[in-house]
C-alpha positions as CSV (number, residue, x, y, z in Angstrom):
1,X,96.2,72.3,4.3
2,X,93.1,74.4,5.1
3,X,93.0,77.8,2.8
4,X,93.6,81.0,4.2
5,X,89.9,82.6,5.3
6,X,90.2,86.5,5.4
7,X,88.3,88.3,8.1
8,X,85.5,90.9,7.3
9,X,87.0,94.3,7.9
10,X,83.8,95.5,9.4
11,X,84.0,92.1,11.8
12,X,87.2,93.5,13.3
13,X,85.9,96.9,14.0
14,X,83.6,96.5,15.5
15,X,85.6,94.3,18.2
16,X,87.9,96.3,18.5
17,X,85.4,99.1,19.5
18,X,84.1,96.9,22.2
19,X,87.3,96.2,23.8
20,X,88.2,99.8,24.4
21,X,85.0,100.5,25.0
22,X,85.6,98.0,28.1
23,X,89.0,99.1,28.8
24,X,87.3,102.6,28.8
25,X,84.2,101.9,31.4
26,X,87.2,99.4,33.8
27,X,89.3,103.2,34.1
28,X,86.2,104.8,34.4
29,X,85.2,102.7,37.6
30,X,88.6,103.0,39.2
31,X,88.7,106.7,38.5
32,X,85.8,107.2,40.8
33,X,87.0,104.7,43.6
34,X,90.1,106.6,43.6
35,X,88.5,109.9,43.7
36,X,86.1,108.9,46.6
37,X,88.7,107.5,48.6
38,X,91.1,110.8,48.1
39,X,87.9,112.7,49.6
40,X,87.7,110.8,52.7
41,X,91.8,110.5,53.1
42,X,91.2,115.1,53.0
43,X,88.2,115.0,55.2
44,X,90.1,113.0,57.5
45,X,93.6,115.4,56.9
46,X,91.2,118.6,57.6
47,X,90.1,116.6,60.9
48,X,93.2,115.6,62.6
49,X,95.8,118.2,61.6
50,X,93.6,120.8,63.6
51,X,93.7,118.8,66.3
52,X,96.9,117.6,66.5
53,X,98.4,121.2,67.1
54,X,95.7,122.1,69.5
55,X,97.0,119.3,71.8
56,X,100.7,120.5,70.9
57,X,99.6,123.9,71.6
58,X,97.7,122.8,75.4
59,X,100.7,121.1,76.0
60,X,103.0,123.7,75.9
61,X,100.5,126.0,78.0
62,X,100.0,123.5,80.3
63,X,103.9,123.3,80.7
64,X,103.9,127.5,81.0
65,X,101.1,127.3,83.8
66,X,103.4,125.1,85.8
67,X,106.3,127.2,85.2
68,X,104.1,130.2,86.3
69,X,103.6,127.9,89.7
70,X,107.2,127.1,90.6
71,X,108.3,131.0,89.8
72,X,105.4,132.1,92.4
73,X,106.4,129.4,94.7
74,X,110.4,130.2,94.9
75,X,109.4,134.0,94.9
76,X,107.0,133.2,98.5
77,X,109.8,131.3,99.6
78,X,111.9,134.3,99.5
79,X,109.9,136.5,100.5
80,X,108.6,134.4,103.8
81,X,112.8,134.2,104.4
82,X,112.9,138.2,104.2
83,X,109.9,138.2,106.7
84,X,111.2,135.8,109.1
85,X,114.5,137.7,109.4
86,X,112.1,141.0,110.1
87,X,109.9,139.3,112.1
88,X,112.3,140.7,115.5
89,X,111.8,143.8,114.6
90,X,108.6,144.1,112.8
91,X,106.4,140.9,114.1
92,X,103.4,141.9,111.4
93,X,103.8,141.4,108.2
94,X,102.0,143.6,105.5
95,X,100.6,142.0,101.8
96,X,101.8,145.1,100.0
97,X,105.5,144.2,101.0
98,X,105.1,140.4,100.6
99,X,103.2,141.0,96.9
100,X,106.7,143.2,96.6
101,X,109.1,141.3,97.6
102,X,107.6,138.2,95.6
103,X,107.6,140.2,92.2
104,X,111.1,141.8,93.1
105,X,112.4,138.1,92.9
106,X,110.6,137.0,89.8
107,X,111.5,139.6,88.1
108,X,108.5,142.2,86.7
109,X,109.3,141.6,82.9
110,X,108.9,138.1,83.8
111,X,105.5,138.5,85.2
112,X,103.9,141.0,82.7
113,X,104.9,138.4,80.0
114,X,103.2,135.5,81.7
115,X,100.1,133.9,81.5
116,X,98.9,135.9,84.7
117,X,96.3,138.4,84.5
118,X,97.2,141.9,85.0
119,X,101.5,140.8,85.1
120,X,103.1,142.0,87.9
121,X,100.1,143.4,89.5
122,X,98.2,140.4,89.7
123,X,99.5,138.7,92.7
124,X,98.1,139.6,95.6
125,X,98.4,138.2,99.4
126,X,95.4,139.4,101.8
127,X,94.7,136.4,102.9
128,X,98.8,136.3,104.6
129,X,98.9,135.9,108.5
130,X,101.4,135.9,111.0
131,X,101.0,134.7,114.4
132,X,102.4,137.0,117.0
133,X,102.4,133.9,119.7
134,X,104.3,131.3,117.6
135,X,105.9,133.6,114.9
136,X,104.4,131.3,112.0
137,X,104.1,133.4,108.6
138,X,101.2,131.5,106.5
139,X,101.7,132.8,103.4
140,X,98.9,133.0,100.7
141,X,99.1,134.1,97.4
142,X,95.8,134.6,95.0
143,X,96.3,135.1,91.1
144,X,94.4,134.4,87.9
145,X,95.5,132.5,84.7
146,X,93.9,133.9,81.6
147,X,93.6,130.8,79.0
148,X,95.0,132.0,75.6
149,X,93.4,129.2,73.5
150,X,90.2,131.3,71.7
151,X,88.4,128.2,71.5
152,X,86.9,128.2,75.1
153,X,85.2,131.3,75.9
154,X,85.8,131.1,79.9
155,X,86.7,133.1,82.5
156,X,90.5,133.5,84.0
157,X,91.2,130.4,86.0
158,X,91.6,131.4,90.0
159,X,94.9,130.1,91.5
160,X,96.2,129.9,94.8
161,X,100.0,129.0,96.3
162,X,100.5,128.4,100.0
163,X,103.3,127.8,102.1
164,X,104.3,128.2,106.6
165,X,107.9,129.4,107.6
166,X,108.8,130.3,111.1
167,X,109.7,133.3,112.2
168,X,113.9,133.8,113.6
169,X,112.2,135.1,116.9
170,X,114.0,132.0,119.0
171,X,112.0,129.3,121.2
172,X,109.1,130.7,123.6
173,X,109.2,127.8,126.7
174,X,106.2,127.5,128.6
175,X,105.8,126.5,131.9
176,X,108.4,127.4,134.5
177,X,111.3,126.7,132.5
178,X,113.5,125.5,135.5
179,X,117.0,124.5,134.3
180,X,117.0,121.2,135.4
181,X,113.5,120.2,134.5
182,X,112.9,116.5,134.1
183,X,112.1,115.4,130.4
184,X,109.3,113.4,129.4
185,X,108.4,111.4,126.1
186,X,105.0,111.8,124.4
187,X,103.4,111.3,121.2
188,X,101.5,113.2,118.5
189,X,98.2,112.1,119.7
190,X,98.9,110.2,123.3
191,X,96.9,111.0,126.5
192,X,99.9,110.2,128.7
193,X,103.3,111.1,128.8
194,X,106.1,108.7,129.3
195,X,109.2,108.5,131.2
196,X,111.0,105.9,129.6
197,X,112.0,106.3,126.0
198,X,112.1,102.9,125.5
199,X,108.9,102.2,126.7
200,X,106.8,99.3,125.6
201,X,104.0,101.7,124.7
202,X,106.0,103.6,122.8
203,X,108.3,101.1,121.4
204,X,105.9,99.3,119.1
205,X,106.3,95.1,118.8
206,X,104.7,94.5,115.2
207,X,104.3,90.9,114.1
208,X,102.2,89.5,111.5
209,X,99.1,87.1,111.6
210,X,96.9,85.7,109.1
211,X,93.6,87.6,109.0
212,X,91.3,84.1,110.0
213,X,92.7,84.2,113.3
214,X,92.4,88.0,114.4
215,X,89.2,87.4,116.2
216,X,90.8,85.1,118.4
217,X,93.8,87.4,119.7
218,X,94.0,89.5,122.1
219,X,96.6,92.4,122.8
220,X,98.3,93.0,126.2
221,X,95.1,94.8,127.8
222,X,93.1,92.0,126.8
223,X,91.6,93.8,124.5
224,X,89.9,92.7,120.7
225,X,91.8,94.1,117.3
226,X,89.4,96.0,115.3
227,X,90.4,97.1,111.3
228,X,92.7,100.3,110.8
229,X,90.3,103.3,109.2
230,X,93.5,104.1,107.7
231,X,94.7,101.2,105.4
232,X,92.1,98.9,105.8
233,X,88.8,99.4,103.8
234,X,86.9,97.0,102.5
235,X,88.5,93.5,103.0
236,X,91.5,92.9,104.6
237,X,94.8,90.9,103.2
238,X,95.0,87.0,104.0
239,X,97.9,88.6,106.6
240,X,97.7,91.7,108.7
241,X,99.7,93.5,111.2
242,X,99.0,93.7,114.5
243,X,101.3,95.6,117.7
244,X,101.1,94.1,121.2
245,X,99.7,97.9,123.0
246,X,97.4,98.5,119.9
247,X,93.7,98.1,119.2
248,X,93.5,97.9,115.7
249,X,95.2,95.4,112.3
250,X,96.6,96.9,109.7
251,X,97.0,96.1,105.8
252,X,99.7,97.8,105.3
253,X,103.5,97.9,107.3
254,X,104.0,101.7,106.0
255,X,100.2,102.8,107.4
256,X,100.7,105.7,109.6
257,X,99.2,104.0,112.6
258,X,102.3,101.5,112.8
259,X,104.2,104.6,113.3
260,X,104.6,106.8,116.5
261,X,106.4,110.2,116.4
262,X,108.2,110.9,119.8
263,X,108.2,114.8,121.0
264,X,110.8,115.5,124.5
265,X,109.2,117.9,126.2
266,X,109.9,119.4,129.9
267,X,107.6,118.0,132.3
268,X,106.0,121.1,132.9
269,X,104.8,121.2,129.4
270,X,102.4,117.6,129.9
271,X,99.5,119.6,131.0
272,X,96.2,117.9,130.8
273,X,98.2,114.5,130.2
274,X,98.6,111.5,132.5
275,X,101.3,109.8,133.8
276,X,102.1,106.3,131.6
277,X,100.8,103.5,133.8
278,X,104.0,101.2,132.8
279,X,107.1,103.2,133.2
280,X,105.7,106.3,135.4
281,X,105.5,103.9,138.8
């Protein structure tokens, strides 16, 4: 059995003073990494709270602006309504009682409280017409949107609402207006008028063909298929549409030239058409 050696005092000191001594420096070192990376989590804080409640706060102005757009808007709509039950008596139309009647709808208190500049005085309607031939009221209405946000230093933002009604003034016929007139068929941008509502012009046959063999076909007049400037730009689909009257292919089945809109009109009322070379024999 090996004796029992005892340790220097002054031996175990000084160990001892080294270890804490590490332990010390190993706190001191995460001390600082914590410190530096609480600086950049309150840097970053400082950064993104700002901004977070500026885009909560341009939301809900962007939400008031297009409140301020549908108020304006139902208050024209009345006040084209008033003008079109006037319009008998009184066929001109004045801004000063449209910009009246519009705020007398809203509501003043509504207005002065608003985003628009100047309240209730701040709608104004100069540019308002109303046609004495046809009785349309084209109503305009001009304001300005302040922006409350003191960040951008810019001016009021100009706005503009818009909107036709038609006057209660009845029907004006042209022509003779014979009572027993014969009725003809045209269409929104014809050259002929047609007697036959079901006629093949305006009656439109749409089938579909693949694109490769377009060049080939021919429609009823003999005529080539050219592209549609409305649906087709660029290349066309592997299929397209074509009608059996038309001169042109289409991408698209919904397109507005695979679509005719049929007026009946009194005879009289053709002028500076021709007669339809199918049903008008």
């Amino acid at each position: 059995m090996m004796p029992y050696k005892r340790q220097n005092p002054l031996y175990l000191r000084s160990s001892y003073f080294q270890y804490f001594r590490q332990r010390f420096q190993c706190f001191k070192r995460i001390s600082s990494c914590l410190s530096a990376r609480k600086g950049v989590i309150t840097v970053e804080a400082a950064l993104a709270v700002p901004l977070f409640f500026f885009a909560v706060l341009a939301l809900f102005y962007t939400i008031e602006v297009m409140s301020i757009r549908t108020t304006i808007r139902s208050g024209m709509q009345y006040a084209a309504k008033k003008a079109a039950e006037d319009i008998y008596l009184n066929p001109v139309v004045t801004p000063g009682s449209l910009e009246s009647d519009i705020v007398s709808s809203i509501g003043s208190e509504r207005l002065d409280r608003s985003l628009v500049v100047n309240g209730s005085g701040g709608i104004h309607c100069e540019k308002s017409r109303m046609s004495a031939l046809t009785g349309i009221l084209e109503l305009k209405a001009a304001y300005q949107i302040r922006l409350p946000i003191p960040v951008f230093l810019a001016a009021p933002v100009n706005m503009e609402e818009s909107m036709r009604m038609k006057g209660w003034n009845g029907y004006i016929r042209f022509g003779l207006g014979q009572e027993n007139e014969e009725t003809v068929y045209v269409t929104e941008n014809g050259m002929v008028y047609h007697r036959d509502y079901h006629c093949n012009y305006l009656e439109l046959s749409i089938r579909m063909v693949p694109y490769g063999a377009v060049d080939g076909l021919r429609n009823e007049s003999q005529g080539k298929y050219h592209a549609c400037e409305r649906c087709v730009h660029g290349k066309a689909e592997s299929e397209v549409y074509i009608t059996e009257y038309g001169e042109r292919y289409h991408n698209s089945l919904s397109c507005s030239g695979l679509k005719r809109t049929i007026y009946a009109i009194p005879l009289t009322e053709a002028v500076g058409k021709g007669a339809c070379s199918k049903c008008s024999r």
